[in-house]
N, CA, C and O atoms as a Tinker XYZ file with bonds, in Angstrom:
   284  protein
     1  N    117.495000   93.343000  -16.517000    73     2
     2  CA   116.204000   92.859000  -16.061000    64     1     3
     3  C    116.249000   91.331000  -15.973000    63     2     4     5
     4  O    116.853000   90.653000  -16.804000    81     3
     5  N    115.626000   90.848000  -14.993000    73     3     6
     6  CA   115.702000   89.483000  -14.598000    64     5     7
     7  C    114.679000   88.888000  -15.736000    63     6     8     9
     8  O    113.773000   89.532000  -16.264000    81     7
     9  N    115.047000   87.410000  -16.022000    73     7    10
    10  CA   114.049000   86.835000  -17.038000    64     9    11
    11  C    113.066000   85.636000  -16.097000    63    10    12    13
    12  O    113.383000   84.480000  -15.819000    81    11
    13  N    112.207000   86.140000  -15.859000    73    11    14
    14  CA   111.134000   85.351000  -15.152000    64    13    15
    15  C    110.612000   83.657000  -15.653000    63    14    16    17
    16  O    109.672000   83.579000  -16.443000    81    15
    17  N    111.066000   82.783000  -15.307000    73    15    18
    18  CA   111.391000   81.099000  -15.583000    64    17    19
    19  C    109.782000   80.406000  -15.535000    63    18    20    21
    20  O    109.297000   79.803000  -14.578000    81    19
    21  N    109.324000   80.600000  -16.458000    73    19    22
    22  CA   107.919000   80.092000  -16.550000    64    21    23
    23  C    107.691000   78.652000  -17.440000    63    22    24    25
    24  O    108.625000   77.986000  -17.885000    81    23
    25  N    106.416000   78.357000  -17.584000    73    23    26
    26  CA   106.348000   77.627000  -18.673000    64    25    27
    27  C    106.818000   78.138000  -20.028000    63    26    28    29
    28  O    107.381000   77.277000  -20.705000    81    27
    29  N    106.734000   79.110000  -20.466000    73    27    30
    30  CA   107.102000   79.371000  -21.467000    64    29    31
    31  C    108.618000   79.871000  -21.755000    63    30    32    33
    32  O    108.929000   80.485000  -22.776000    81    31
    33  N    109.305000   79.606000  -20.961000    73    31    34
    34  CA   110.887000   79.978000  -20.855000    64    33    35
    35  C    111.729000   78.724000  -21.395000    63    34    36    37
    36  O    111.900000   77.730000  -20.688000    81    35
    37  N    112.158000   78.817000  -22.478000    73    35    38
    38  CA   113.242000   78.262000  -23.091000    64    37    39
    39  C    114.730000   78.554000  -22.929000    63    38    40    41
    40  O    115.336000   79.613000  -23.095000    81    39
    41  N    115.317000   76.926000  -22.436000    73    39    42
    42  CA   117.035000   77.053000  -22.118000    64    41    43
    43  C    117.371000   76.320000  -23.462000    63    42    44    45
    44  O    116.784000   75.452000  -24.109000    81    43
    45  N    118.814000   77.163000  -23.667000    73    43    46
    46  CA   119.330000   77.033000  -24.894000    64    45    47
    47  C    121.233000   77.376000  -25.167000    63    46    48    49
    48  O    121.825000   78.279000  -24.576000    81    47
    49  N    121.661000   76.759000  -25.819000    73    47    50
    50  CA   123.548000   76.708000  -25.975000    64    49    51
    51  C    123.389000   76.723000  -27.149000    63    50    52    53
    52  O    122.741000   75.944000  -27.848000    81    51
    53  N    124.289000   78.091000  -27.573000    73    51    54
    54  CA   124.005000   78.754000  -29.440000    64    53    55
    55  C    125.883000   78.011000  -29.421000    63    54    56    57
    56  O    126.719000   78.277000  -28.557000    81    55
    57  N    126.045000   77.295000  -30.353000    73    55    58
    58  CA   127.293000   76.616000  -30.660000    64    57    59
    59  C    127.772000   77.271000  -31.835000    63    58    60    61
    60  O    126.809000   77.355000  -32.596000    81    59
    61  N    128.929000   77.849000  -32.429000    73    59    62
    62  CA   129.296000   77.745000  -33.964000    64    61    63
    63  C    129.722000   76.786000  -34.046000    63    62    64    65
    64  O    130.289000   76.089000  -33.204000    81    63
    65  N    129.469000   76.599000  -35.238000    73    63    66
    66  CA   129.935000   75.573000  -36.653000    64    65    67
    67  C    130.557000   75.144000  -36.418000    63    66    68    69
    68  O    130.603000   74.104000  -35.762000    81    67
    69  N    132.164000   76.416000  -37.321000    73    67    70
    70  CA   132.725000   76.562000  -37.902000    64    69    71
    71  C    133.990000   76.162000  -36.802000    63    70    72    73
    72  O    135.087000   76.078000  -37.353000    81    71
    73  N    133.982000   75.963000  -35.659000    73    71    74
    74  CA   134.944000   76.126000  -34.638000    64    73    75
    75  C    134.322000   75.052000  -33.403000    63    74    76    77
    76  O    135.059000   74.483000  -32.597000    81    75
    77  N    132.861000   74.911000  -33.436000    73    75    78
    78  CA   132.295000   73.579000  -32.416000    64    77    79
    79  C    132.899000   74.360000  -30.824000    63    78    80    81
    80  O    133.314000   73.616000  -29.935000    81    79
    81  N    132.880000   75.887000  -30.626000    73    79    82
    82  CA   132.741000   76.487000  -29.590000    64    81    83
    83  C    131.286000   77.015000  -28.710000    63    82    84    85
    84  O    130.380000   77.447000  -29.422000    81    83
    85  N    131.144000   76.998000  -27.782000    73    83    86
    86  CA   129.989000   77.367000  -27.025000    64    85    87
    87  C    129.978000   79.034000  -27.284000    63    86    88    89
    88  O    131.047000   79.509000  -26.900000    81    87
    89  N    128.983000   80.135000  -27.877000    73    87    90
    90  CA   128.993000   81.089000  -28.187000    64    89    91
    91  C    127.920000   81.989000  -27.360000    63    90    92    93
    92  O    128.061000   83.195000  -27.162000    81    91
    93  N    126.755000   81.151000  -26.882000    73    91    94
    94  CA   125.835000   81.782000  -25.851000    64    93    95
    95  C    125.359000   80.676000  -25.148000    63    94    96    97
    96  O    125.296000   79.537000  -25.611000    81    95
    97  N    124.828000   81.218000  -23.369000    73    95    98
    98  CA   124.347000   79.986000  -23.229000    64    97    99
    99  C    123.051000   80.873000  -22.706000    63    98   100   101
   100  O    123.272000   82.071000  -22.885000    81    99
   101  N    121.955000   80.653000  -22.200000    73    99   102
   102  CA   120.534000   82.026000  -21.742000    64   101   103
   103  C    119.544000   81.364000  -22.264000    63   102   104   105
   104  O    119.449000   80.558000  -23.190000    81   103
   105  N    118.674000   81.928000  -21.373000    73   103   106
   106  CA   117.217000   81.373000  -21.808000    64   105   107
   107  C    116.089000   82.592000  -21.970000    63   106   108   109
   108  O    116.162000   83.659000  -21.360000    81   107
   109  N    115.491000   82.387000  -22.500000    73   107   110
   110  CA   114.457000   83.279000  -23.346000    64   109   111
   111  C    113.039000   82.850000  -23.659000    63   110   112   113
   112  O    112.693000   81.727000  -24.025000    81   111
   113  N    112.453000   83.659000  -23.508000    73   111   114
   114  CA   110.547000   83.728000  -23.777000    64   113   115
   115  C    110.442000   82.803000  -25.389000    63   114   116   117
   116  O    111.036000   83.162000  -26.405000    81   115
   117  N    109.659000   81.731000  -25.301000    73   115   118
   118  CA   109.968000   81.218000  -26.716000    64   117   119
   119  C    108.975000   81.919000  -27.842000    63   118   120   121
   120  O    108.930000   81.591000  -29.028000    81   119
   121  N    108.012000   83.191000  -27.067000    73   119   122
   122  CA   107.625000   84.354000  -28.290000    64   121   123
   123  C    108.854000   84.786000  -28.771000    63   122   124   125
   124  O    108.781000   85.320000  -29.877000    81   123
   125  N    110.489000   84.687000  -28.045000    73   123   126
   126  CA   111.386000   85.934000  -28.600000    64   125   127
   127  C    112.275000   84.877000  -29.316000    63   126   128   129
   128  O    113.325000   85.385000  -29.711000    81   127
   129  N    112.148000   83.470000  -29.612000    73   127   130
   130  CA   112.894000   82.754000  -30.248000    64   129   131
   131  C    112.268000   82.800000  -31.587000    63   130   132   133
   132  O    112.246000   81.596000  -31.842000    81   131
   133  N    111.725000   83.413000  -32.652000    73   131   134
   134  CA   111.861000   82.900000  -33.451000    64   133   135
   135  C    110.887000   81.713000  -34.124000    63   134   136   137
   136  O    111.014000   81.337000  -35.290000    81   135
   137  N    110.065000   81.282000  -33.349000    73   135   138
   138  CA   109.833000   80.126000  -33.524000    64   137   139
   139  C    111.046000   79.364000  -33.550000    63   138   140   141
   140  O    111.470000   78.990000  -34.644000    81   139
   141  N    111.356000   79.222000  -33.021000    73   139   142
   142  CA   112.825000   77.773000  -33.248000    64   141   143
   143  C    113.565000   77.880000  -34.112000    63   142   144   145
   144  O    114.661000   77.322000  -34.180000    81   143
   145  N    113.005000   78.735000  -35.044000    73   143   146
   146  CA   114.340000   78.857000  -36.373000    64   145   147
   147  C    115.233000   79.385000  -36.490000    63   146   148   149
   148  O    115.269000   80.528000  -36.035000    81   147
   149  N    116.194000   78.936000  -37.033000    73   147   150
   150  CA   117.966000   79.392000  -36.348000    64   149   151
   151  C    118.115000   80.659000  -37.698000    63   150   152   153
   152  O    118.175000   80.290000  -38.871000    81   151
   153  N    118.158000   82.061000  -37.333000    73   151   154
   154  CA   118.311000   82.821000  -38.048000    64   153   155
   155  C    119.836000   83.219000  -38.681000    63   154   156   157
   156  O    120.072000   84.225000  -39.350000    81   155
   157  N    120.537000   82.462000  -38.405000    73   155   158
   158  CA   122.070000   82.879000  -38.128000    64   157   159
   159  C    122.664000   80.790000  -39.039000    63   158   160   161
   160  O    123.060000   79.914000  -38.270000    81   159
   161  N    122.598000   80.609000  -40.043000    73   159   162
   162  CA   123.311000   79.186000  -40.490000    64   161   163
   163  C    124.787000   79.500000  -39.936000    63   162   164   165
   164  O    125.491000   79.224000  -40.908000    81   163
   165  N    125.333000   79.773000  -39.275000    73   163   166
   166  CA   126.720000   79.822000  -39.260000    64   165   167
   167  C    126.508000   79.121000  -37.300000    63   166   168   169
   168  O    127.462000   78.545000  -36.775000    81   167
   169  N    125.436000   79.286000  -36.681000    73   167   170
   170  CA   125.292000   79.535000  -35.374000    64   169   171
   171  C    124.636000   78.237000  -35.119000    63   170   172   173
   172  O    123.754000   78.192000  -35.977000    81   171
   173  N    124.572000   77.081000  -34.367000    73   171   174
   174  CA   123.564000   76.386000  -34.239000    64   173   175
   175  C    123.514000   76.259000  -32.679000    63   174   176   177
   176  O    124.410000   76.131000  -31.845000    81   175
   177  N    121.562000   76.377000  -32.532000    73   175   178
   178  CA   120.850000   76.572000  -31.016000    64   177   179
   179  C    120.437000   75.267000  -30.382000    63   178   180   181
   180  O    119.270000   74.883000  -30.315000    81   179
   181  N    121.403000   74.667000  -29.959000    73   179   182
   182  CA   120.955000   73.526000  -29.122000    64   181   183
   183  C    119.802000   73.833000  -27.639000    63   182   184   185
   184  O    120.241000   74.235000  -26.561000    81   183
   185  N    118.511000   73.581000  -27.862000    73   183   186
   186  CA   117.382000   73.405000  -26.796000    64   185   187
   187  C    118.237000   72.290000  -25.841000    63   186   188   189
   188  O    118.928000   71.320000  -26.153000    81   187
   189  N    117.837000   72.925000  -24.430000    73   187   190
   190  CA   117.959000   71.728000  -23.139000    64   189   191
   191  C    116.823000   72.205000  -22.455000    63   190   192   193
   192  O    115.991000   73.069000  -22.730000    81   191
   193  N    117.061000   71.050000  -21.006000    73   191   194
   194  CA   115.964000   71.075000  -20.160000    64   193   195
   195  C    116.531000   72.307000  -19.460000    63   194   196   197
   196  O    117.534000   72.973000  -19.720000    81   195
   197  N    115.215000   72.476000  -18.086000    73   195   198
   198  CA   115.588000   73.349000  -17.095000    64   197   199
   199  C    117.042000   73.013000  -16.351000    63   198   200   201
   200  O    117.958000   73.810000  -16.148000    81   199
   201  N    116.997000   71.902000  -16.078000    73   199   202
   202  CA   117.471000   71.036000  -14.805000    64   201   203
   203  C    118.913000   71.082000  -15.420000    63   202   204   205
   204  O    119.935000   71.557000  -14.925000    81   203
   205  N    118.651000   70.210000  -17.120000    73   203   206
   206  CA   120.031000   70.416000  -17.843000    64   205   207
   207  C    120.694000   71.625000  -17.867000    63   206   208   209
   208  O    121.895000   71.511000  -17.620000    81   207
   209  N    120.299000   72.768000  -18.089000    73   207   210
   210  CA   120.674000   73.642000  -17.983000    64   209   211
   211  C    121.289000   74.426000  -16.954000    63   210   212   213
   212  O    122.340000   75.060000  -17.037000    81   211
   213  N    120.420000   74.297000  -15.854000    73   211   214
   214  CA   120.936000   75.052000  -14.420000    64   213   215
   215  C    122.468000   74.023000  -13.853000    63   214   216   217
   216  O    123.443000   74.552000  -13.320000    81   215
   217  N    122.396000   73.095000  -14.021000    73   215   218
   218  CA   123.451000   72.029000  -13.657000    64   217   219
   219  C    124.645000   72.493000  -14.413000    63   218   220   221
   220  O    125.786000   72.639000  -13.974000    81   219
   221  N    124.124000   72.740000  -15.843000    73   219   222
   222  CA   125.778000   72.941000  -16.434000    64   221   223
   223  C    126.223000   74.388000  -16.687000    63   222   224   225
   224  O    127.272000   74.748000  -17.222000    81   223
   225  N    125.162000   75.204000  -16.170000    73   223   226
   226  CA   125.653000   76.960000  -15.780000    64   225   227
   227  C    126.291000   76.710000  -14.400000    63   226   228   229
   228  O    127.073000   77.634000  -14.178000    81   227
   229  N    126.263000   75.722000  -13.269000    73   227   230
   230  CA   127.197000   75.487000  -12.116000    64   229   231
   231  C    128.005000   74.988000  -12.167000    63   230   232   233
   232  O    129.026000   75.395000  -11.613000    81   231
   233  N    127.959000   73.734000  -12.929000    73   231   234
   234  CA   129.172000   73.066000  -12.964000    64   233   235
   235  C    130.505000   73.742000  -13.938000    63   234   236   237
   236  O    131.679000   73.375000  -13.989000    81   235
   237  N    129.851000   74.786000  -14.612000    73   235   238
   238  CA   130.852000   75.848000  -15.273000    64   237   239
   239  C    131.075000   77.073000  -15.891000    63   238   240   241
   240  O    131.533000   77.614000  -16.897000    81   239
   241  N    130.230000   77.361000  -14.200000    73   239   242
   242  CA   130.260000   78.919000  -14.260000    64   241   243
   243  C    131.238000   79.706000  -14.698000    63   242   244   245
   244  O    131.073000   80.545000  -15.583000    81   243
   245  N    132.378000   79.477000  -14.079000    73   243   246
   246  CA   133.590000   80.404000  -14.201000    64   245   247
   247  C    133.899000   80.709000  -15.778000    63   246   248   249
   248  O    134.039000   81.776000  -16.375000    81   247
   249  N    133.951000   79.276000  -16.239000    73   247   250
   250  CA   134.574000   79.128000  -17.393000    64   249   251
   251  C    133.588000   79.735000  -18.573000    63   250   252   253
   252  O    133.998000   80.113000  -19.671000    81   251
   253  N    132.136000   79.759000  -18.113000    73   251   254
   254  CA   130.682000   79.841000  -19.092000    64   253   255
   255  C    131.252000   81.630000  -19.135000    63   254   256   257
   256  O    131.749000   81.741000  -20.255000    81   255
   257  N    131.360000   82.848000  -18.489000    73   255   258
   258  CA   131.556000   83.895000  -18.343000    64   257   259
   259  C    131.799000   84.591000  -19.047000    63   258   260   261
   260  O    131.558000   85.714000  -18.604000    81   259
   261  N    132.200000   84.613000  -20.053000    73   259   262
   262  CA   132.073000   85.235000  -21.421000    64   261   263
   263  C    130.881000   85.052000  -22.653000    63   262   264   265
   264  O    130.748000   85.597000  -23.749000    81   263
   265  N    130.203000   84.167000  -22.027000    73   263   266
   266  CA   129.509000   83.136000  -23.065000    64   265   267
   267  C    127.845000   83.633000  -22.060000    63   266   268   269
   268  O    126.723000   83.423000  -22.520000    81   267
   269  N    128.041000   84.125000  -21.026000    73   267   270
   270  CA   126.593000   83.916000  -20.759000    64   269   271
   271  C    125.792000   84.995000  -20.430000    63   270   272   273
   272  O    126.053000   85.823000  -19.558000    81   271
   273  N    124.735000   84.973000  -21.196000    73   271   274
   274  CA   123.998000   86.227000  -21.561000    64   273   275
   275  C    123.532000   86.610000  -20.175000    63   274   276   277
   276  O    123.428000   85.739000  -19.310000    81   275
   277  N    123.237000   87.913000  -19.919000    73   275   278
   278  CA   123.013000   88.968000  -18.253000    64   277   279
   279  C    121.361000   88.435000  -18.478000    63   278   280   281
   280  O    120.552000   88.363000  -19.403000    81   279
   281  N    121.413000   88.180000  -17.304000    73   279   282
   282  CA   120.451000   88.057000  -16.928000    64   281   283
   283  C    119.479000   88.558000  -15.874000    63   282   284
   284  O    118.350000   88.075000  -15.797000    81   283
C-alpha cells in the first residue's frame, strides 16, 4: 500500500550504532512513530526534510535497495 505524503508524514534514516550503517530509510504517519522515541537503543532514527529525503532516495537508489522500506 502506497503511503500518502501529507503534513503529517515523517522522512526518516534508522542508522545502527554499533556499525554507523544505514539500516532503513521510509517515511511514516508520525501517529505510527512512536512519538519520536527510539524504541530500539541499539538503532538510531535520524528525522530529515521532504526534499532531503527524496534527493538522497535518487541520488542512491540502487545502492539504498536493501535498506528501503516498500512502499
Amino acid at each position: 500500500m502506497a503511503t500518502i505524503e501529507d503534513s503529517d508524514t515523517r522522512y526518516f534514516i534508522e542508522i545502527e550504532l554499533a556499525s554507523l550503517k544505514i539500516v532503513r530509510v521510509a517515511i511514516d504517519d508520525k501517529q505510527n512513530l512512536d512519538k519520536g522515541q527510539q524504541t530500539n537503543p541499539l538503532i538510531h532514527r535520524l528525522f530529515i526534510t521532504q526534499g532531503q529525503y527524496h534527493k538522497f532516495v535518487q541520488r542512491c537508489h540502487s545502492e539504498l535497495q536493501p535498506v528501503l522500506k516498500a512502499q
